[in-house]
N, C-alpha and C positions, 0 to 999 in steps of 0.2 A: 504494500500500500504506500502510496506515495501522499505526504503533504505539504500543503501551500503554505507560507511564512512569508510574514511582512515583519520588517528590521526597520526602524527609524531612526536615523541621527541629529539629534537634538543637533550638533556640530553644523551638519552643512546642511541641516534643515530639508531634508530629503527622504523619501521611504525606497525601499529595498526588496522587491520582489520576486519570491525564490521556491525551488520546491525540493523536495527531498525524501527521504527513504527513513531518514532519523534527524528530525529536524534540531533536538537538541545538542548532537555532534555538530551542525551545520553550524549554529551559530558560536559554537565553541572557536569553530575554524575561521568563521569570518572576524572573530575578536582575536585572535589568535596571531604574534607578532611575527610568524610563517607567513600569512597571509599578505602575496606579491597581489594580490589581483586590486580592482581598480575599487572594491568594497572598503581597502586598508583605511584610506583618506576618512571614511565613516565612523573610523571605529570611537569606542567611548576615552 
């Protein structure tokens, strides 16, 4: 089962629209200081 997650950064004022298989790994990884992808700039 896959589910949908919205991520908002207070920061750049922007929401983040994503889906996933385990959504709470997902957002470990988007907060995560690994994280090269273009979500980093969002993080808290």
């Amino acid at each position: 089962m896959f589910y949908t997650y919205i991520l908002y950064s207070a920061k750049l004022d922007k929401f983040y629209i994503g889906f996933s298989q385990n959504p709470q790994n997902k957002v470990i990884q988007h907060n995560s200081d690994l994280n090269k992808k273009w979500t980093k700039r969002g993080q808290p």
